[in-house]
PAZAPA-4460 file (N, C-alpha, C; in steps of 0.05 Angstrom, whole numbers, plus 32768, in hexadecimal, padded with zeros to 4 digits):
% residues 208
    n_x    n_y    n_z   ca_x   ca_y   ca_z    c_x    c_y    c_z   seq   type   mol
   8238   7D4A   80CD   822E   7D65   80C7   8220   7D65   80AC     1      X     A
   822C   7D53   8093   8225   7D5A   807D   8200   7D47   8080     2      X     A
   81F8   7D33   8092   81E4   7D2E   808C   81D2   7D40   8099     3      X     A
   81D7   7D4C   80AD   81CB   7D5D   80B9   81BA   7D71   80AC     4      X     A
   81D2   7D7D   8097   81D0   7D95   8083   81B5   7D88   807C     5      X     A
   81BB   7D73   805F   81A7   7D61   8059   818B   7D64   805E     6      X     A
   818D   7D5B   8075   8179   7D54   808A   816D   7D71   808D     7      X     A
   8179   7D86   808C   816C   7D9F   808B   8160   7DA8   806B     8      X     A
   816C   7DA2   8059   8167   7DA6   8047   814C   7D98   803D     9      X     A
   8150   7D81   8044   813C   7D6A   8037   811B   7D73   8045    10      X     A
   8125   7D76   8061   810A   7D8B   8072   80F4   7D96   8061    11      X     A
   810C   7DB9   805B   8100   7DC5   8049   80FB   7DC7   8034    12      X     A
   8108   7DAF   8027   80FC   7DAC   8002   80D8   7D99   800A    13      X     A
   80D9   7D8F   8028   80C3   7D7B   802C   80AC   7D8E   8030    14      X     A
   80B0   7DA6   8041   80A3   7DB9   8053   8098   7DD0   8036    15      X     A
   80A3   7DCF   8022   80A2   7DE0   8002   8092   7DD3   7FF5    16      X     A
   808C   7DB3   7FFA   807D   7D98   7FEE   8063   7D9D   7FF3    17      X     A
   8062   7DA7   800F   8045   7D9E   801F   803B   7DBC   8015    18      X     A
   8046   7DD2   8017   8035   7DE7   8011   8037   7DE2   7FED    19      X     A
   8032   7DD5   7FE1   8031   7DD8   7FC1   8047   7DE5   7FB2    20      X     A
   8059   7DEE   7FB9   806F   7E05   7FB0   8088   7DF0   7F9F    21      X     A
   8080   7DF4   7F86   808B   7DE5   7F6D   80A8   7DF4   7F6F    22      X     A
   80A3   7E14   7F71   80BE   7E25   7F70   80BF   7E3D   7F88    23      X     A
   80DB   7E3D   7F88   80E1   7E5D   7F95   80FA   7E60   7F9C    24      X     A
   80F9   7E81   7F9D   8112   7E88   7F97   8110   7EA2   7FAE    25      X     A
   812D   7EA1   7FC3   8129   7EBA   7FD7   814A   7EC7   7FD3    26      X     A
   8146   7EE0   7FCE   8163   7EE7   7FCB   815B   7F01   7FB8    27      X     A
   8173   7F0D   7FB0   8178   7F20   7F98   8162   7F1F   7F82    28      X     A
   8157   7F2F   7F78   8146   7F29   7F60   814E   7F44   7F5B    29      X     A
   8156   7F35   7F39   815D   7F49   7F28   8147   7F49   7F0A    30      X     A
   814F   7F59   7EFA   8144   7F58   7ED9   8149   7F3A   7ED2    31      X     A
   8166   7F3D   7ED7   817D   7F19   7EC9   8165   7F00   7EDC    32      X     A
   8164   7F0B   7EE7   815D   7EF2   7EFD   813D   7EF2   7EF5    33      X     A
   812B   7F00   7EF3   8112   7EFC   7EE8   8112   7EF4   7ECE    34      X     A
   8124   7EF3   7EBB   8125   7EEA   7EA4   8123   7EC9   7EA7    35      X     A
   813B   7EC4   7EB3   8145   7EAD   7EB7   8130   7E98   7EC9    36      X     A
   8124   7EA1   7EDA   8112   7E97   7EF3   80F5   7E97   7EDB    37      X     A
   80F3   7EA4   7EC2   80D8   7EB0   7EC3   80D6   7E97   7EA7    38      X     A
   80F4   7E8E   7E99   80FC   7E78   7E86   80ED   7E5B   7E90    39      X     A
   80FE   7E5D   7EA8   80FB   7E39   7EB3   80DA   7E3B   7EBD    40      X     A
   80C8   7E51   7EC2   80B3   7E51   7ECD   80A1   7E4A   7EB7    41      X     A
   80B0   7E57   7E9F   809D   7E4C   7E85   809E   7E33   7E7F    42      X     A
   80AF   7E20   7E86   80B8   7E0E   7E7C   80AE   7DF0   7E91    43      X     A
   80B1   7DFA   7EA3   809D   7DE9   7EB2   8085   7DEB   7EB2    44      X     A
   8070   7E02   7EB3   805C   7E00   7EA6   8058   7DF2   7E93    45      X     A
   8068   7DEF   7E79   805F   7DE0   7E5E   8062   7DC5   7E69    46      X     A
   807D   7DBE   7E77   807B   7D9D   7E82   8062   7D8E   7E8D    47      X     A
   8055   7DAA   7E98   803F   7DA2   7EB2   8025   7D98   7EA4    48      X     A
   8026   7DA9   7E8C   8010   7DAA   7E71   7FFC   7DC2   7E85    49      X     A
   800C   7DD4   7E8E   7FF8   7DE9   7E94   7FE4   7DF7   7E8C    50      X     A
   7FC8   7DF7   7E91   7FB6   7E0D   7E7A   7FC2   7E23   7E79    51      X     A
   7FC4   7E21   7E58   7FD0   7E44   7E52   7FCA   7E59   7E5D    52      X     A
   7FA6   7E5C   7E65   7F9D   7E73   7E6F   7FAC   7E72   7E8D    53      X     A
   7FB3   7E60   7E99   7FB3   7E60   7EAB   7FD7   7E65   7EBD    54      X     A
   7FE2   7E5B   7EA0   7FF6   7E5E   7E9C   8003   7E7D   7E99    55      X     A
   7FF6   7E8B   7E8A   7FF2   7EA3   7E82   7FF3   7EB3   7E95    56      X     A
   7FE3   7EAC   7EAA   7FDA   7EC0   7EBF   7FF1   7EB8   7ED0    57      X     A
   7FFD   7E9C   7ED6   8011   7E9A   7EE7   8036   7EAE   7EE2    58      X     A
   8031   7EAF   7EC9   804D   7EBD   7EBC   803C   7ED0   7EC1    59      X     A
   802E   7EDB   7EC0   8029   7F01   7EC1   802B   7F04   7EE3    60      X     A
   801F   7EF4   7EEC   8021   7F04   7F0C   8044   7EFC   7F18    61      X     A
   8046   7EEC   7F10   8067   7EE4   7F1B   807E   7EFC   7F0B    62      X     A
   8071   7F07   7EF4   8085   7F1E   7EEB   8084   7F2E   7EF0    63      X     A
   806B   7F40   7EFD   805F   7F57   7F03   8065   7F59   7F24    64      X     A
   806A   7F3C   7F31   8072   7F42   7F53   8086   7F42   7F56    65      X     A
   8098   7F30   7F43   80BA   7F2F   7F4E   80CA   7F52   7F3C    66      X     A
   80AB   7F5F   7F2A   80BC   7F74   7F26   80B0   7F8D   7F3E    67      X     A
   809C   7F82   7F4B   80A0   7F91   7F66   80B4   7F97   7F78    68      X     A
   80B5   7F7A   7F78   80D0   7F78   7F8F   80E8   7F80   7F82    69      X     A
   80F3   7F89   7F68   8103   7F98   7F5D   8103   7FAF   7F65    70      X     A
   80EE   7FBA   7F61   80EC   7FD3   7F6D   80E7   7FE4   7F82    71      X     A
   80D7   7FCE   7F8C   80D5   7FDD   7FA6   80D4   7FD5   7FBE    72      X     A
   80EE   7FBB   7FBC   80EF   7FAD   7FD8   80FB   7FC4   7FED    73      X     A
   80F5   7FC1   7FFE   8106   7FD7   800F   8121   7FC6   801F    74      X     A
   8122   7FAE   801E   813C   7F9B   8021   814C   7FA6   800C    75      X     A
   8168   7FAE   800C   8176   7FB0   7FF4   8191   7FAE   7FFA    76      X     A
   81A2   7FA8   7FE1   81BD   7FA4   7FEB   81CF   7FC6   7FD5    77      X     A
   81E3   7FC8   7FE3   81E8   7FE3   7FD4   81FC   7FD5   7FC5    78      X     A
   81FD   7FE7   7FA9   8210   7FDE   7F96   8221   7FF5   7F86    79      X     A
   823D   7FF1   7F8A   8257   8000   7F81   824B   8012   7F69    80      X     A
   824A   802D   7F6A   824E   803A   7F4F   8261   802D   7F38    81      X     A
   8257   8033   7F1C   826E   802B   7F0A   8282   8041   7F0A    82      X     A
   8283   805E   7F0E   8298   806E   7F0F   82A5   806E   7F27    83      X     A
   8296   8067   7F37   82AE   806F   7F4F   82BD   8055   7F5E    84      X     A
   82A3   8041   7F60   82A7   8025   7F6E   829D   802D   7F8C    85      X     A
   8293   8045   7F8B   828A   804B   7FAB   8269   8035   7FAA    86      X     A
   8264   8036   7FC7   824D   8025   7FCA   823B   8043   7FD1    87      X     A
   8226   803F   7FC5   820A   8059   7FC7   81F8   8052   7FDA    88      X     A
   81EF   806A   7FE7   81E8   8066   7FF8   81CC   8058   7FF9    89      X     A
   81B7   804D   8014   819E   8046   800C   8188   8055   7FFC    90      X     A
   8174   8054   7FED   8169   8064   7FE3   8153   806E   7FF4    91      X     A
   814E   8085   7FF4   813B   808D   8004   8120   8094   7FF5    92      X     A
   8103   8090   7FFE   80EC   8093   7FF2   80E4   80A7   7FD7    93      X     A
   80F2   80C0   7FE1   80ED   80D5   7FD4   810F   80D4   7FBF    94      X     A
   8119   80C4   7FBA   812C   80C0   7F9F   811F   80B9   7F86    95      X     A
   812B   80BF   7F78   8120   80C3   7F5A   811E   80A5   7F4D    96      X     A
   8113   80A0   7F3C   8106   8084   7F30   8124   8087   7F14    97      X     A
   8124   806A   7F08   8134   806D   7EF1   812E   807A   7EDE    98      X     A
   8109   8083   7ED6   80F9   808A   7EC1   8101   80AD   7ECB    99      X     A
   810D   80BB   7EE3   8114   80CE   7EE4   812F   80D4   7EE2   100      X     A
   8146   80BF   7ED6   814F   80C1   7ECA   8170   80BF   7EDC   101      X     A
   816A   80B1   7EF6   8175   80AA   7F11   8178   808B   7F0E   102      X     A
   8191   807D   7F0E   8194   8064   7F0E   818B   805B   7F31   103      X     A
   817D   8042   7F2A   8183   803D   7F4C   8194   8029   7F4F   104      X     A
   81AA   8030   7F61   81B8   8020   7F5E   81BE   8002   7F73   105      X     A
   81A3   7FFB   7F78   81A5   7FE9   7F91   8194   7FC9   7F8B   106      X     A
   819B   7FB7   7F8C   819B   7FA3   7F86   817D   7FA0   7FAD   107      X     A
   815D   7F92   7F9C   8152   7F89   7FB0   814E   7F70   7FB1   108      X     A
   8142   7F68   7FD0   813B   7F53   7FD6   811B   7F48   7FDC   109      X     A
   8117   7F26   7FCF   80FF   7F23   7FD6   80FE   7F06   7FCD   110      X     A
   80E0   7F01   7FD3   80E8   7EE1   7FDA   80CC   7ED5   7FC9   111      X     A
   80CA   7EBF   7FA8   80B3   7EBE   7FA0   80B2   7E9F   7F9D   112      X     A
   808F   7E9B   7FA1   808E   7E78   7F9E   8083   7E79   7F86   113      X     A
   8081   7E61   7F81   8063   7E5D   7F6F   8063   7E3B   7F73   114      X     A
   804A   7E35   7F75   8040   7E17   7F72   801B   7E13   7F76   115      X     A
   8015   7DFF   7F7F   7FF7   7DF5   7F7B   7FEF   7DED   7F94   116      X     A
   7FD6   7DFC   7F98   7FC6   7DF7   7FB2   7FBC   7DD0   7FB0   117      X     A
   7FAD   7DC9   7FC1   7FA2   7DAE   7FCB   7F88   7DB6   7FBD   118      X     A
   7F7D   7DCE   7FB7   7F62   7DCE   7FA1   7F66   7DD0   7F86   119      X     A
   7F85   7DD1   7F80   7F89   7DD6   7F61   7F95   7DED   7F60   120      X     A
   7F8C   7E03   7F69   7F95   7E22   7F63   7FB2   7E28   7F63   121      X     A
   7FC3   7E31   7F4F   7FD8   7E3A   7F4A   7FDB   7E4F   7F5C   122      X     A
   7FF2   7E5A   7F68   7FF0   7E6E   7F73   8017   7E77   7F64   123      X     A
   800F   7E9A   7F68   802F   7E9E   7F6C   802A   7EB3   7F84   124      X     A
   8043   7EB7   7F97   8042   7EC4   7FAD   805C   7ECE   7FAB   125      X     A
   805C   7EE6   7FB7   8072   7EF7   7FB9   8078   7F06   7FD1   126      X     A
   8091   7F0B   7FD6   8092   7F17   7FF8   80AA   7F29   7FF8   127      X     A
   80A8   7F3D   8009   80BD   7F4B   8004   80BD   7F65   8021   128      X     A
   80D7   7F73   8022   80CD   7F8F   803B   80BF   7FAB   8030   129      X     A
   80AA   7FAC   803A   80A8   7FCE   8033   80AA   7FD7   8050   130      X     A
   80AB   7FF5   804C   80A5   800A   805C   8096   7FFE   8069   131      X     A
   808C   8003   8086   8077   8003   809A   8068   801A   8092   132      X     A
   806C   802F   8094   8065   804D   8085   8055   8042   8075   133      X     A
   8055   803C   805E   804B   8032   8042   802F   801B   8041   134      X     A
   803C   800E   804F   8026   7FF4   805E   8009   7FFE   8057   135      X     A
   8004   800F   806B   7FDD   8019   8071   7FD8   8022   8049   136      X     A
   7FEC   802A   803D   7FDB   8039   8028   7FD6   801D   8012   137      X     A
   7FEF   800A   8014   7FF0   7FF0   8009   7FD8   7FE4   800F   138      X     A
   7FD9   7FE5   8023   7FBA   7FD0   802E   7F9F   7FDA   801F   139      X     A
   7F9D   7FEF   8020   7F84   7FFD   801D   7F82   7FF6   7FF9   140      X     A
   7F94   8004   7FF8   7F92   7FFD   7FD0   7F93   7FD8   7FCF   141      X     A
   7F9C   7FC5   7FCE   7F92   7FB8   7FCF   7F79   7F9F   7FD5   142      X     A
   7F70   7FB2   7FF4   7F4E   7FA3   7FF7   7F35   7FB9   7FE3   143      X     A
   7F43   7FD5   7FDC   7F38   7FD8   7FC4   7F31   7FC0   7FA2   144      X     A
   7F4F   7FBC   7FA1   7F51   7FA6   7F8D   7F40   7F95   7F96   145      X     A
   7F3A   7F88   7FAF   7F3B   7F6E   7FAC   7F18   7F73   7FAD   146      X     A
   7F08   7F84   7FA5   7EEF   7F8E   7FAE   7EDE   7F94   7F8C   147      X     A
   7EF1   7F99   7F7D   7EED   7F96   7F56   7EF3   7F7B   7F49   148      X     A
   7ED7   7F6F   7F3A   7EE2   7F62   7F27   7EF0   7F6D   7F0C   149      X     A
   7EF4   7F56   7EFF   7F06   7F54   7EE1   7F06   7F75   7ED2   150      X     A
   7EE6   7F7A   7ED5   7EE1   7F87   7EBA   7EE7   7FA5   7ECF   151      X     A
   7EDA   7FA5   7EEF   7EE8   7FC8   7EF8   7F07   7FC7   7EF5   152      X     A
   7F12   7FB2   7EF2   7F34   7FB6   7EF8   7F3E   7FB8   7EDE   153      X     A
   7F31   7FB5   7ECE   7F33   7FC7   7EAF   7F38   7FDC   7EA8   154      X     A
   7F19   7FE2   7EB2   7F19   8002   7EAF   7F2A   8009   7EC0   155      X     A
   7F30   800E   7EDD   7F4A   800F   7EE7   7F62   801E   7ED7   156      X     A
   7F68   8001   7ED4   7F79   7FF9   7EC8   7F86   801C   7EB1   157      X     A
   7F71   8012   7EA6   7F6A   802A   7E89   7F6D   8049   7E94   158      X     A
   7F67   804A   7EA6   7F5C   806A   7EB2   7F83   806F   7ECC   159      X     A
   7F8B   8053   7ECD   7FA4   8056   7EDD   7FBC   805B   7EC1   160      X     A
   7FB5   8056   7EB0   7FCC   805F   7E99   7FC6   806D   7E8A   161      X     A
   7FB2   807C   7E8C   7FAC   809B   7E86   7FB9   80B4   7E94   162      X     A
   7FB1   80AB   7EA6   7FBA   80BD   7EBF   7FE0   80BE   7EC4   163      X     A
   7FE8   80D1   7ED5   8009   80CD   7ED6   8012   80B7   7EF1   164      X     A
   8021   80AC   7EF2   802A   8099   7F06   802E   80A3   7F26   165      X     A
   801B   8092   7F35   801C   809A   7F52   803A   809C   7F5B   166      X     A
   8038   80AD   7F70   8051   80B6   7F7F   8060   80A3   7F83   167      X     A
   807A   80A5   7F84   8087   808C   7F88   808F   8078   7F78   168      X     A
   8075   8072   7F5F   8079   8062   7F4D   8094   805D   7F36   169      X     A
   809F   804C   7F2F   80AC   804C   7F26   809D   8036   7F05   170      X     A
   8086   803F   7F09   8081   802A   7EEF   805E   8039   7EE7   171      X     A
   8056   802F   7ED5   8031   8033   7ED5   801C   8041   7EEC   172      X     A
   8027   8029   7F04   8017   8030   7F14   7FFF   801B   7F1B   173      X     A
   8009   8006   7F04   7FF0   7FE9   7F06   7FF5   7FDA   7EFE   174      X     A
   800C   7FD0   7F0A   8015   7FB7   7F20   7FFD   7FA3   7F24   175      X     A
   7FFB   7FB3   7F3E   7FE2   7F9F   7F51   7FCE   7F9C   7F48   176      X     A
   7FC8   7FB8   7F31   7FA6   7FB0   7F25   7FB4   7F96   7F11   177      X     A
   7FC8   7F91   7F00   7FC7   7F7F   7EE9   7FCA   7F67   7F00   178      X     A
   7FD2   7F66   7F13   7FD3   7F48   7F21   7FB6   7F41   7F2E   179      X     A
   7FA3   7F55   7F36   7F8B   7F53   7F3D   7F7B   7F49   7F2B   180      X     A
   7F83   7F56   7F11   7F71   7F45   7F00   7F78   7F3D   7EF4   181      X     A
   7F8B   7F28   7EEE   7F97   7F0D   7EE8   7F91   7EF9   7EF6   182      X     A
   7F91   7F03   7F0D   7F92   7EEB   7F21   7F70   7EE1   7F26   183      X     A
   7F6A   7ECC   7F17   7F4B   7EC1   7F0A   7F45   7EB9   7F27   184      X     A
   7F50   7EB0   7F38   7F4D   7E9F   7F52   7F50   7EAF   7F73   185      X     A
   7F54   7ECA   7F69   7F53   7EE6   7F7D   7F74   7EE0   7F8E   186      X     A
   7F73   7EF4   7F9C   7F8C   7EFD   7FA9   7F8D   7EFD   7FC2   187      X     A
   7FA1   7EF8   7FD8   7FA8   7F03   7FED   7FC3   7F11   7FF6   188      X     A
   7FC3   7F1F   8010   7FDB   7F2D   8013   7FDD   7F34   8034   189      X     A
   7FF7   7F30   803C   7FF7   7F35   8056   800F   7F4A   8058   190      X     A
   800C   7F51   8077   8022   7F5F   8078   8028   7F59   809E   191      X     A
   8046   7F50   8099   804D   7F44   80B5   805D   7F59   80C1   192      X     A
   805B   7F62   80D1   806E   7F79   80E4   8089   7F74   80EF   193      X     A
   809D   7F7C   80ED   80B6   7F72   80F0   80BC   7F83   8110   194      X     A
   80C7   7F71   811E   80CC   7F7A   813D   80D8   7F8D   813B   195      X     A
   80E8   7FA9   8144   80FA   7FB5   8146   80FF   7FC1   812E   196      X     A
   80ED   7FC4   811B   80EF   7FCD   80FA   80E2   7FDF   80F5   197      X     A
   80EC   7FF4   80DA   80D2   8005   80CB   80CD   7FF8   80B2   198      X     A
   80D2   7FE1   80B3   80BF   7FCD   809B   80AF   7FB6   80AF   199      X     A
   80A6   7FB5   8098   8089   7F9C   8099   8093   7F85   807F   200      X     A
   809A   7F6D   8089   8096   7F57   8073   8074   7F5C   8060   201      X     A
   8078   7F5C   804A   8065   7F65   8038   805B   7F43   8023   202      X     A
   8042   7F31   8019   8048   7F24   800F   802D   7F22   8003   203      X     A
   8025   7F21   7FEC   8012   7F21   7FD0   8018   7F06   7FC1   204      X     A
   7FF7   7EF8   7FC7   7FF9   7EDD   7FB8   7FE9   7EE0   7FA6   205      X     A
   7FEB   7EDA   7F92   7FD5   7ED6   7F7A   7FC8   7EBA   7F72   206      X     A
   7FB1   7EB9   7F72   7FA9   7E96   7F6B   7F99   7E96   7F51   207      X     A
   7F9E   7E7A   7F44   7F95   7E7E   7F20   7F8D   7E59   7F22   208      X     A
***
């Protein structure tokens, strides 16, 4: 049995080889855990002698997706109040953000690589559940993005933190514009339909 395991294991560290994927991590992602994931990511970079610029851009989009999936995986696990020890219930769309002054108290899930294409290109990729609901407006704002260079995703940028934070948001509101235009080598994103679900597997790669 134990070579078997092995033999499964060795598979997928081989099957992680062939697609370029230096790292990844599927499970819980927390603050602790982007700290720690976001350390060793610096640190192999410097081993690698990574271009800074390029380097740069790989730590910004790998911080800015796994703090997506913080927030708004729709996978979540519920976690015990500190006063009571009760477990809370799932959060629902229209619940309040922490910035309104509402802890959330649910630990999400999601799943991120990062490694190097067969042309060179760095990529980081991220995956996670949203809403099916949510999906069509996701899509649309992003083939928007992916339709501006550097300098419209600026201004963007500028005119999105002026303004007050879209519905739902629990942050700025530009996320996806700072990974759009970071990402020197453009972006893709899919969204896979889950059988018998009101989510969609959701997943945003960035290449540098």
């Amino acid at each position: 049995m134990e070579a078997k395991i092995a033999s499964r294991f060795y598979q997928f560290r081989t099957e992680l080889e062939k697609r370029g994927i230096v790292f990844s991590y599927s499970g819980i992602l927390t603050e602790d855990i982007l700290t720690s994931i976001g350390g060793a990511l610096r640190q192999k970079m410097t081993l690698d002698r990574t271009d800074p610029k390029i380097a740069r851009g790989v730590f910004s989009s790998f911080v800015e997706q796994v703090q997506n999936v913080i927030r708004y995986s729709a996978e979540t696990q519920e976690m015990p109040t500190r006063e009571t020890g009760e477990v809370t219930p799932p959060p629902t769309t229209d619940s309040r953000s922490e910035e309104d002054g509402e802890q959330d108290n649910h630990l999400r899930y999601g799943l991120v690589a990062i490694g190097r294409q067969p042309d060179g290109r760095h990529f980081v990729s991220c995956s996670n559940l949203v809403a099916a609901s949510q999906a069509p407006g996701l899509r649309a704002s992003l083939e928007r993005l992916r339709g501006l260079d550097r300098k419209a995703l600026t201004t963007l940028m500028r005119e999105q933190l002026k303004e007050a934070p879209p519905e739902g948001s629990k942050g700025a509101g530009v996320g996806f514009i700072t990974m759009a235009r970071e990402a020197v080598g453009g972006f893709d994103f899919d969204f896979y339909p889950i059988p018998d679900s009101d989510n969609v597997y959701f997943t945003f790669e960035a290449y540098f």
